[in-house]
Structures are given as structure tokens and as C-alpha cells.
N, C-alpha and C positions, 0 to 999 in steps of 0.2 A: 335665775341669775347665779352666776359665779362666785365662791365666799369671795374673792379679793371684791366685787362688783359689789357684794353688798354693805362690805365697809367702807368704799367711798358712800356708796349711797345712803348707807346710814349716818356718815360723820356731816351731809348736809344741816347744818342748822336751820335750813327753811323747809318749809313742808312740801313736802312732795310725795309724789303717787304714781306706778306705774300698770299702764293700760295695756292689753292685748288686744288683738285687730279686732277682735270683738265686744271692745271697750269693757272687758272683766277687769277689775282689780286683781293686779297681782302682785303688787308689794306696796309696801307703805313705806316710809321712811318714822323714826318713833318720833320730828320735829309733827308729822302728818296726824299722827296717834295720839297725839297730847292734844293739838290743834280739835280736833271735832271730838275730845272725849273719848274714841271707843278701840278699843284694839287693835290692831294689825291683822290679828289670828280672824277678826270678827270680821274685817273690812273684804281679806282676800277671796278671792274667786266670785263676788257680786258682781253681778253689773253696774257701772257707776253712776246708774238713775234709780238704780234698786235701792243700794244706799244711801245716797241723795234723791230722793222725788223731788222734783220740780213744784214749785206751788202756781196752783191754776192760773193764777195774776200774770205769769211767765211765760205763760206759752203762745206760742205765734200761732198764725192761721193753722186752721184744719187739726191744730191739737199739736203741733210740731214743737220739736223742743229746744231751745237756740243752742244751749250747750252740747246739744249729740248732734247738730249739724254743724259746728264747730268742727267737733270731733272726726266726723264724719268727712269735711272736706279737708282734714290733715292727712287722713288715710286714703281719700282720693290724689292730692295733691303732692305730699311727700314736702311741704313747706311748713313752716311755724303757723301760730296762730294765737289770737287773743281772745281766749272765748269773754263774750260781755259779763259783767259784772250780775251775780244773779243772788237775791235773797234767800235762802233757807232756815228749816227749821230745825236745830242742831242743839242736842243736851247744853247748860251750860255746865263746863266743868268740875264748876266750886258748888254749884248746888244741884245739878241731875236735871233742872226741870230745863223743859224746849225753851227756847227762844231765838228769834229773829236775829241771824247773825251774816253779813254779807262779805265775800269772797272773791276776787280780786285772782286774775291767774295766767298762765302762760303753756301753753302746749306743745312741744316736740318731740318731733319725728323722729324717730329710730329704724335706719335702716341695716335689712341684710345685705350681705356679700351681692348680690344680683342687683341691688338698687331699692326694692319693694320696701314698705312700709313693716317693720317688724311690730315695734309696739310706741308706745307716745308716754315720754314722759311728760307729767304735768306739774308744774311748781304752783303752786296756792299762796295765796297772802290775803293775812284776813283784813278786812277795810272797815268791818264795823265800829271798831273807837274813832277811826277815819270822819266815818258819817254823822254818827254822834258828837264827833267837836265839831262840826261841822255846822250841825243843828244850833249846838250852844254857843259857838260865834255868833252866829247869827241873832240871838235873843239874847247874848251879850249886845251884840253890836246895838242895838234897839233899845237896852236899858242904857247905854253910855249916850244916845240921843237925849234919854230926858232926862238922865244926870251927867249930863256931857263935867261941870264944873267938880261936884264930887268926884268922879270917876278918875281924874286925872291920874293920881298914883297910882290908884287898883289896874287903870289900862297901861298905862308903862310895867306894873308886874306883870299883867296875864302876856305881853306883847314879847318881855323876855321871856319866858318861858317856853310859847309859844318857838321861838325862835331856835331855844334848848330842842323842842320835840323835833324840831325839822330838820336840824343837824343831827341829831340822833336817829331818826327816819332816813335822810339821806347817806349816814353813815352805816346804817344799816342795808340798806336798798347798792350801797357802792359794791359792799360782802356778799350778798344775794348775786347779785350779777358777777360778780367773781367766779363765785362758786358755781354759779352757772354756767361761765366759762371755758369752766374748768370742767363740769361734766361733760357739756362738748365737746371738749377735746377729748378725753376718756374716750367717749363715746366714736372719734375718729380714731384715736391712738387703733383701738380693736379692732378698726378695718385695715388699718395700715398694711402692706404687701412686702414691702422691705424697711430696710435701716435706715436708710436714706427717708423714704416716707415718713420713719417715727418721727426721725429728726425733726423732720418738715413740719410734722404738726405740732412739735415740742418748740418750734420758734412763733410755726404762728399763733399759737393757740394756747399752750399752758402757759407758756414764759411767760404773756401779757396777762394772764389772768392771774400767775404768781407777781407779778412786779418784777420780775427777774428780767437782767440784762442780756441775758447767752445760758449756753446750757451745751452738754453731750450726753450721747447714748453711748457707753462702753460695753462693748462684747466681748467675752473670754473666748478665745479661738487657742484654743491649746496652753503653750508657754507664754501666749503673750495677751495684752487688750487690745482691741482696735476700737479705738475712739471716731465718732461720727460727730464732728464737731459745730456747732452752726458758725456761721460768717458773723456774726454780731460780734463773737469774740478776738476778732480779728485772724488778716493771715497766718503773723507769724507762732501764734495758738494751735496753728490748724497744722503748720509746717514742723514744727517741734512737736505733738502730745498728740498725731494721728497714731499713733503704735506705740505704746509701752510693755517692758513685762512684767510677766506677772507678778514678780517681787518687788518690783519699784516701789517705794514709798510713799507717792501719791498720792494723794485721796482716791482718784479714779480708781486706782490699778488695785489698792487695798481695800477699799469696798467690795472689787470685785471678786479680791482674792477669798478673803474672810467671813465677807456677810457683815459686819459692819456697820453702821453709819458713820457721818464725820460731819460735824457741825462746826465750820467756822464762823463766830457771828460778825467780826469785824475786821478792818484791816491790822489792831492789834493781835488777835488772835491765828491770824494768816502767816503774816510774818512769820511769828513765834514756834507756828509749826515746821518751819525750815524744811529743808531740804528743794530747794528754789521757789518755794513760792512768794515769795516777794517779788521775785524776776514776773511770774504769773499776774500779781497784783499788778504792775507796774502795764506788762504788756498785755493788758482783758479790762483794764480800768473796770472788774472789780473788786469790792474786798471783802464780802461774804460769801463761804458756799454750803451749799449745802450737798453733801455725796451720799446714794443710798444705795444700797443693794437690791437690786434687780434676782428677786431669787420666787422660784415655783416647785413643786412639789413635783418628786415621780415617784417609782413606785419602789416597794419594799416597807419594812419595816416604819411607823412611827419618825424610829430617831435617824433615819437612813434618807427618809422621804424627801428633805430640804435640798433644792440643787440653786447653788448661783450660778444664774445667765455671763450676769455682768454688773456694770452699776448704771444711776440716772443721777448726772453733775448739772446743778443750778449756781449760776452765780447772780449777784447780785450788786448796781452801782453803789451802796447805801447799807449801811449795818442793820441788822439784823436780831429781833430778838426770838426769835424759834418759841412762842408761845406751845404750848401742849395743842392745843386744837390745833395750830397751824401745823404743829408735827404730825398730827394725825392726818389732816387733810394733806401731806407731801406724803406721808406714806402708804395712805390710802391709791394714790397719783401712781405712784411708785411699784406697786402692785400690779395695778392697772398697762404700766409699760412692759411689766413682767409677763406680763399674762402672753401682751400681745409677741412680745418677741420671740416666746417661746414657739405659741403660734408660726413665725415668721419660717424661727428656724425649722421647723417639723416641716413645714411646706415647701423650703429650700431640698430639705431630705427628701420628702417624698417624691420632689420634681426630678432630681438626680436618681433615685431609685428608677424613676416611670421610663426616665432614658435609658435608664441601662438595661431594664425591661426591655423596652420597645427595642432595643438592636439586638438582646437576643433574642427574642421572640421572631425578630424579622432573619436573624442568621436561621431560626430552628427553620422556618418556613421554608427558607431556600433550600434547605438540605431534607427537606422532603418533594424539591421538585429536583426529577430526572434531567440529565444531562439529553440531549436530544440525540436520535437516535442516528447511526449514520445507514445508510441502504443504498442498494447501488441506484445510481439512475435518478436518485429524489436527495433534496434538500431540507432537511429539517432543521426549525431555531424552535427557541423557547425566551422566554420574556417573564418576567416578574417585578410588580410596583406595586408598593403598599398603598394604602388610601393616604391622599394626603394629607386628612382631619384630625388622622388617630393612630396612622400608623402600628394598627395592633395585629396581632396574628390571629388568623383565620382560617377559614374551612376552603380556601383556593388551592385547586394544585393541578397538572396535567403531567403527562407521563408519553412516554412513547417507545415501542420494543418491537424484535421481528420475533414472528412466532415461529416453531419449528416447520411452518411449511412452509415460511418463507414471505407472510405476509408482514406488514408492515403496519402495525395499530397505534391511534391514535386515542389519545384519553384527555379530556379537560373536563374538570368537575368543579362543584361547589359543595361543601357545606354546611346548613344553614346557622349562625352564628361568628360572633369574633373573639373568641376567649381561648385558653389555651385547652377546654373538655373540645371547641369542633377544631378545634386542628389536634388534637391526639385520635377523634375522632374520623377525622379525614384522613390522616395514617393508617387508620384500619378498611377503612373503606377501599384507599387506593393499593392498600398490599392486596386484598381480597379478589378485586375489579383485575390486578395482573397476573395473577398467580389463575384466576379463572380461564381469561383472556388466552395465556399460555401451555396452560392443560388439557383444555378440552375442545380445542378447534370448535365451537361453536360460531356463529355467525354474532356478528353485532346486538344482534335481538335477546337470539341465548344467552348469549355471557349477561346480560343487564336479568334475563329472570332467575338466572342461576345466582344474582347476588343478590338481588332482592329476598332470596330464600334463605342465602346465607343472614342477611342482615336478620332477618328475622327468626332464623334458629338459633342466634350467638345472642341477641337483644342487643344489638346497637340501636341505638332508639335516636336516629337524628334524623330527619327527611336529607336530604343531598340531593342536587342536576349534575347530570351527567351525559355528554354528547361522546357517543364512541366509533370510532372510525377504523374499518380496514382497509387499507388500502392493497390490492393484489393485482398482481401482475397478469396478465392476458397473452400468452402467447402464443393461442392460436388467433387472434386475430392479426398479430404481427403490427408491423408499420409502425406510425405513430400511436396506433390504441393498444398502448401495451400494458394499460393498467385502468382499475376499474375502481371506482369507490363502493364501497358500502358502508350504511351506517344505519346507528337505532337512536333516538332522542329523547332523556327522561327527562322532561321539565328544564330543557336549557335553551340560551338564545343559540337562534339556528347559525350551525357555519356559511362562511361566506366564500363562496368560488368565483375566482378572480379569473376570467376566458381569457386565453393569449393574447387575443382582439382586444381587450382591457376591459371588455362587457362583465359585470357582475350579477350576481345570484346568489339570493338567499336558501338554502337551500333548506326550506322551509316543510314541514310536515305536521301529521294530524296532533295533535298536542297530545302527550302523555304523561301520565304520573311521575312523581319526582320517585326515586328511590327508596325503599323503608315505612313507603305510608300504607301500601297496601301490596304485600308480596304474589297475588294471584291476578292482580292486573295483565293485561294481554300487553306484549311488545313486539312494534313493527320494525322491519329491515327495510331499509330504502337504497337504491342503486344510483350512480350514476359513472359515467366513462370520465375519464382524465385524457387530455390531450395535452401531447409536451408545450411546455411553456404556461402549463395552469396552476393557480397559485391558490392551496386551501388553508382557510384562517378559521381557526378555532379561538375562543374567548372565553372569559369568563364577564356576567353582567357589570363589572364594574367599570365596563369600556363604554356602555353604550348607556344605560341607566343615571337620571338624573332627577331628582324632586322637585324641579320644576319644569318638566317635559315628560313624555309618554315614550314606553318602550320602543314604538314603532317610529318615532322623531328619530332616535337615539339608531334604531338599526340602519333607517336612511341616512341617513348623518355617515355611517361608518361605509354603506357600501359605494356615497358619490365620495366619499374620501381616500377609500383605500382604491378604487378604478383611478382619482386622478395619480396616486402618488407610483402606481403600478405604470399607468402611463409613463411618469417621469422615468420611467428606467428603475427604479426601484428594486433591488433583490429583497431574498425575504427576511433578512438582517435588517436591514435598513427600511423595511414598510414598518415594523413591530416600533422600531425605535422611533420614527415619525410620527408613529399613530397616537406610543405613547408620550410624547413631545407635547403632542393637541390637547391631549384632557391633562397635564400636567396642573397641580394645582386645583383642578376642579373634579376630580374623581374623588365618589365619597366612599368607595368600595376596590378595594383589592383587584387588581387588575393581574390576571393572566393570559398571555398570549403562546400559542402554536401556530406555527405557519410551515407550510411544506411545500413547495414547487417540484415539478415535475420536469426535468433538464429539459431542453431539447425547445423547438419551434414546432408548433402545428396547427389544425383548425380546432373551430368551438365546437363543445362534447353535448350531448346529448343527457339528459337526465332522465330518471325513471324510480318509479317509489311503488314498495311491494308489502 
């Protein structure tokens, strides 16, 4: 627990005790430590049947034990619970020896950020004097039968008194549930997500469990407070004292400034402090407040450490005496709001960091993919769309260049990872992949084992897919068959050839190693002809890949999709843009697209793999 978290939970006056999922003690409260005799230090990290055994009289069928199925179904269920009232045998405290003392108690759930069961706190109330007057009315009650006429005044004294305990018990029990209350809300305050939610739970939740009428959460936001005011205190509360600055004289504005408190106990003392708060009195019908600072620790130095947020304003219909405990329990409250707001803001920061992250991350990505290339006779696009889950930069990228003899290469890769090591990674791969690609007139196959060698002489250590493409001109056949494909495949989804006819083909081969896993893997070259009007689509898996469908759903999927839209008349601008249209929203991975058309009208090509 958090120091602020343990002076609330210390200033409880009733005894309480907190459980982890696997019902260990882990903290006690010192009302819990007085209560059964034995220390804090001694209690934590037991199991809470280790330290309390169950006495055999207790236990249900088969050996079961009622208060760890209690227990047991809070952390199933994530709801409150009443474990039954169970006997033990517990030091007494004025004299050491065991005796029979019975416990009376209440169980809740504490949950994390996700919803799950964290830990249970449990409030105890001892009921043994309970049982025992209980006993002795009873054989009261039985000797006033046979001295019903003596008894008369002695049963009018036990009868007030009596009366005295039960006002004093329910006076008690009203405090208990207060402060029970009031850890609930605590206990919500630190889930809270924004300002607006603190609010929320400070109307519905402390306010009532302080008796207080209204309340705001003030945030220091530079020179000025912004006040999040509840409706209880009326509109024009909300329309005057949503934003003060920071030097106003306020309570609000000067708690926040200073670190402060400000106790007003009644409508005299309101007044008096002038500077409009009578007009405040007047328009909040109330007339005590009480203002605290909202302040948490960072980092430096000791005397450096203390930062005010802001403040926490209660008001109240009804004056006010600010008892010492009751001080302690608002500033224990008060902490607790601290804590969480700090919380809030960090999570505001981080969220606005992550964005600014994520655009440049997705600018760096773009500007490691190549402009498309121009060639005579052929049409190249290129496409880029982050995932839409996470929007983070990745190991996607494709490339396109003519080599000095005049071919035309295609590159789309992946990889494997989303963080900014595989995309500086994938920088070096695709400068290596072109620079190869351009030097050494090797065929498709070659260039992929001469960088396989590279990767592995330099230690790039990332596996990568990569599908790479020549495309070359044929002019000794002439005609339409004036260009021929080849291509090698390391571990990527296969290209899809779009027939002028609008017939599709996967242009599918023997499966091969991804890049960098194993540099003396064999790699194949695969052929086939281009016929004008044919349209080749390279990808990366985040077009076709889905986690609740299989790769081969995902490749049918893309080649009855991209033959109808090719049918519709479609250029290769306009196919990438439709296609990426369709997985909009539901791509869980970085999507790249190449496409390249071959101008002109003609018949369907012929393939061939070598």
C-alpha cells in the first residue's frame, strides 16, 4: 500500500485487515492490533486461517471452512460479502490467557484497473459483549419472573441503560459505516480516469459519507485553478468559480496556491473571511467549508519533494466542529484524491506523449518507404496504413527501382516485430536488399542469398519476409509478351496476378525460409510472362491475416476481392485504396501494398517456377 493509503487506513477506528488473492494478511489496521492482542508485524504475510484456526465445531461438511468459502466466493464473484459470525480462540488482552471471543464482519472487494479481484478488505466487529448481554438478559429476564414485584426499579435501571448501550452501539455502527463509506470511495477515487470522474465519486460517495452538501476538485493548470464543481452547489457556483487564478483569495485558489488548509466552521466564520464569501454562503446554502491541499511528492531533494496538484473544497448545510479525528480522516480523504489526480494527470501526459509518438513513428515509417518507381510501359503505386489497434511503427516496408540493365524490381518485406529496434532494423535490411538488388545483377534468388550472408556477417539478428520481384522486358518475343516476371520468396504471403480477363492467381511456391534464420538455406527463382493489361499485387500480411480466421481464408478473401474490383474497372491506384477501405478498422497489422500494371490490352500469361 501507498504511505497516503496507509493513513487513511490506519485513521480507521474500527478494525480492519487487508487480504491478498490468496487470503495472506497484509496489513492490519492498529484498531485490528489492539482488537485480537497481537501485532501487525506478527499478523502480516499469514494466511488468515493460519492465524485464526477455525475451531472443529465450525466447520461444514467434508472439513470445509465457512469463512474461506466466504472469502473464496468474493474473489470469485467481485461482490461484498457477510462471512457468518464464527467463535475463536483469541489471547485476552488484559490478561494473555485464550478465550472464547466472537466476530462479527464484512468483506470487500478491491478491484484493479482490468476489473479482477485485487485484494478484500475486511472490517471485523467483535460481538462477544454482544452475546454475553445477551446471555445475562436472558437470566435477567427469568429472575424479574420470580421477582417480577421487587425487580421493578432495578428493571427500569438495567432497561435505561440498556437503552444508553444501544444509542451508543448505533452511534457507533452510524461512524463505522461512515468510514466505510468513505474507504469505498477512496477505494473508487484511485480508479478514477479523469476530473470529471473524481468529481463524480466525491458527490456520490464521500460527500454522503462526510455529511457534506457539495464539494469541488481544483486543478492548478499554470496561472490559473480550474475548478470541477458538483451540481449540488448549484449553477450559478459552477458559472462564477469554474476558473479562478492563482492568486485569488479564495479558499479554493489559496489552498491550491500555498499547500494550506482552510477551516471554515460556520456561517460566522465564512462571512468574516470576506472577500465574497457571503455572496458563496448565500448562493451554495452552505456555511462551512472545509479546503485542503491536494499535494504529492516528486522527486529531488526532501525539502524539494512536496508538489501541490490543487485543492479538495467540502462544504457543508450545518456548522461544523473539525474534531482532530475528523481532521485526520479529511486529510487522510485528501491524500487519497492526491494520489489519484496525480495518477490522472501522468496518464493525460502519457496519452498525449503516445500520440505524438505514434505520428512520428508513423511519419518515420513513411519516409522509409520509396516513392514508386516510374518505367516505361508499367505503372507502379505504393500504399501504406498503420494497424488500426496500435497504430505503432513497424518492420513493413516495400521499395521499387530500375536496375542498370534496365529491369524493374519489386521489394515488399516485413519485419518481425513493432517497436522502433524493427523498424531501424528494417532500414537496414531494405538499404542492404537494394543496394544488393542494384550491384550485382543477380537474379531474384541471388540477391535474397547474398543478403542472407550479409545479415549474417554484419549480426542483424531479426528474422524478416520478403517477396522480391523482377520484372524484365522480353524483346525478343515482341507483341504483347514484352515482359516477363521473376521472382524468389522468403517466408511471405504469395503475390497475386490479376489476368487481363480479371482471372486471378496466387502465385504460390515451395515455402522458404524467412531471412536471417538460417544464411545457407537454398533459394528458388520462379518465372512467369506478363501480358499487357496484368496487374501484380504485392502485400504485406496485414491485409490478409486475421485471429479469428486462417491465412488461406484471408488469401481467398483478397483474390475473389481484388478480381471483382479489377473487373469494376479499377486502376492500380484505386484497387490499393478499395482494398485498403475493406479491412479498415479491422486490420490488426501494418498493411503494405505494391501494385504494378502492365499498360496495354492482351491474353492470359502463362506461368512457370524454377
Amino acid at each position: 500500500m501507498q504511505p497516503d493509503d496507509l493513513r487513511l487506513f490506519d485513521a480507521l477506528p474500527t478494525p480492519h485487515l487487508l487480504l491478498d488473492a490468496d487470503l495472506v494478511v497484509v496489513q492490519v489496521n492498529p484498531a485490528y492490533a489492539r482488537l485480537v492482542g497481537v501485532s501487525a508485524g506478527e499478523l502480516a504475510g499469514r494466511h488468515v486461517l493460519e492465524a485464526f484456526p477455525p475451531r472443529p465445531a465450525v466447520l461444514g461438511r467434508g472439513g470445509a471452512q465457512r469463512l474461506q468459502r466466504c472469502l473464496e466466493h468474493v474473489l470469485a464473484t467481485g461482490a461484498p460479502e457477510v462471512p457468518p459470525g464464527e467463535p475463536y480462540a483469541v489471547a485476552d488482552p488484559r490478561d494473555g490467557r485464550a478465550a472464547e471471543r466472537r466476530w462479527s464482519s464484512l468483506a470487500v472487494p478491491v478491484l484493479d484497473e482490468s476489473g479482477d479481484v485485487e485484494l478484500i478488505l475486511q472490517r471485523v466487529e467483535e460481538t462477544t459483549e454482544h452475546v454475553h448481554d445477551r446471555r445475562a438478559r436472558r437470566r435477567r429476564h427469568r429472575a424479574e419472573e420470580r421477582w417480577r414485584t421487587r425487580a421493578m426499579v432495578a428493571e427500569s435501571e438495567v432497561l435505561a441503560r440498556v437503552r444508553e448501550a444501544r444509542a451508543a452501539r448505533e452511534a457507533e455502527r452510524a461512524r463505522a459505516r461512515e468510514l466505510a463509506a468513505l474507504a469505498d470511495a477512496a477505494v473508487r477515487v484511485a480508479a478514477a480516469e479523469d476530473v470529471d470522474e473524481l468529481t463524480d465519486v466525491l458527490v456520490n460517495r464521500a460527500l454522503a459519507a462526510l455529511g457534506a452538501q457539495g464539494g469541488a476538485v481544483a486543478v492548478r493548470e499554470g496561472d490559473v485553478v480550474r475548478l470541477s464543481i458538483t451540481a449540488s452547489l448549484g449553477d450559478r457556483i459552477q458559472v462564477l468559480y469554474s476558473t479562478l487564478p492563482l492568486d485569488s483569495p479564495l479558499p479554493a485558489a489559496v489552498s491550491a496556491a500555498t499547500g494550506r488548509r482552510i477551516l471554515l466552521r460556520d456561517r460566522a466564520q465564512t462571512v468574516a473571511y470576506g472577500h465574497g464569501a457571503e455572496e458563496i454562503v448565500v448562493n451554495s446554502g452552505c456555511q462551512a467549508w472545509a479546503c485542503l491541499p491536494l499535494t504529492t511528492t516528486g522527486p529531488g531533494p526532501a525539502a524539494a519533494r512536496s508538489v501541490v496538484l490543487g485543492s479538495l473544497l467540502i462544504g457543508w448545510s450545518r456548522a461544523q466542529a473539525f474534531t482532530p479525528a475528523e481532521l485526520d480522516v479529511l486529510d487522510a480523504f485528501a491524500a487519497q484524491c492526491a494520489q489519484a489526480l496525480a495518477r490522472i494527470r501522468a496518464r493525460e501526459a502519457q496519452r498525449v506523449q503516445a500520440e505524438q509518438t505514434a505520428q512520428l513513428a508513423q511519419a518515420l515509417q513513411r519516409a522509409l518507404l520509396s516513392e514508386p518507381v516510374h518505367a516505361e510501359g508499367l505503372d507502379v503505386v505504393t500504399r501504406y496504413r498503420p494497424a488500426a489497434q496500435h497504430a505503432r511503427v513497424g518492420g513493413d516496408w516495400c521499395d521499387s527501382f530500375v536496375t542498370p540493365r534496365g529491369d524493374t524490381t519489386l521489394v515488399v518485406g516485413d519485419v518481425c516485430g513493432h517497436d522502433r529496434e524493427a523498424a531501424a532494423t528494417m532500414g537496414q535490411v531494405r538499404s542492404m536488399l537494394r543496394a544488393l538488388a542494384y550491384t550485382v545483377g543477380e537474379p531474384p534468388a541471388g540477391v535474397l542469398r547474398l543478403l542472407d550472408a550479409a545479415l549474417r556477417g554484419l549480426v542483424v539478428q531479426a528474422p524478416a519476409s520478403a517477396v522480391v520481384v523482377s520484372v524484365e522486358r522480353d524483346a525478343s518475343r515482341g507483341g504483347p509478351w514484352a515482359h516477363r516476371l521473376r521472382w524468389s520468396n522468403a517466408g511471405h504471403p504469395p503475390p497475386l496476378l490479376i489476368h487481363p480477363d480479371g482471372r486471378t492467381e496466387l502465385l504460390r511456391s515451395e515455402a522458404e525460409l524467412l531471412l536471417g534464420v538460417d544464411a545457407d538455406t537454398p533459394r528458388s527463382d520462379h518465372e512467369a510472362d506478363l501480358a499487357p493489361g496484368a496487374t501484380l499485387l504485392l502485400y504485406t500480411d496485414g491485409l490478409v491475416e486475421r485471429r479469428d480466421s486462417d491465412l488461406d481464408a484471408g488469401l481467398a478473401w483478397l483474390a475473389r476481392t481484388a478480381g471483382a474490383l479489377t473487373d469494376a474497372g479499377l486502376g492500380p491506384a484505386a484497387l490499393c485504396d478499395a482494398l485498403l477501405e475493406q479491412v479498415a478498422g479491422t486490420a490488426e497489422d501494418d498493411v503494405v501494398l505494391l501494385a504494378l500494371r502492365v499498360r496495354g490490352a492482351g491474353p492470359a500469361l502463362t506461368t512457370r517456377s524454377g
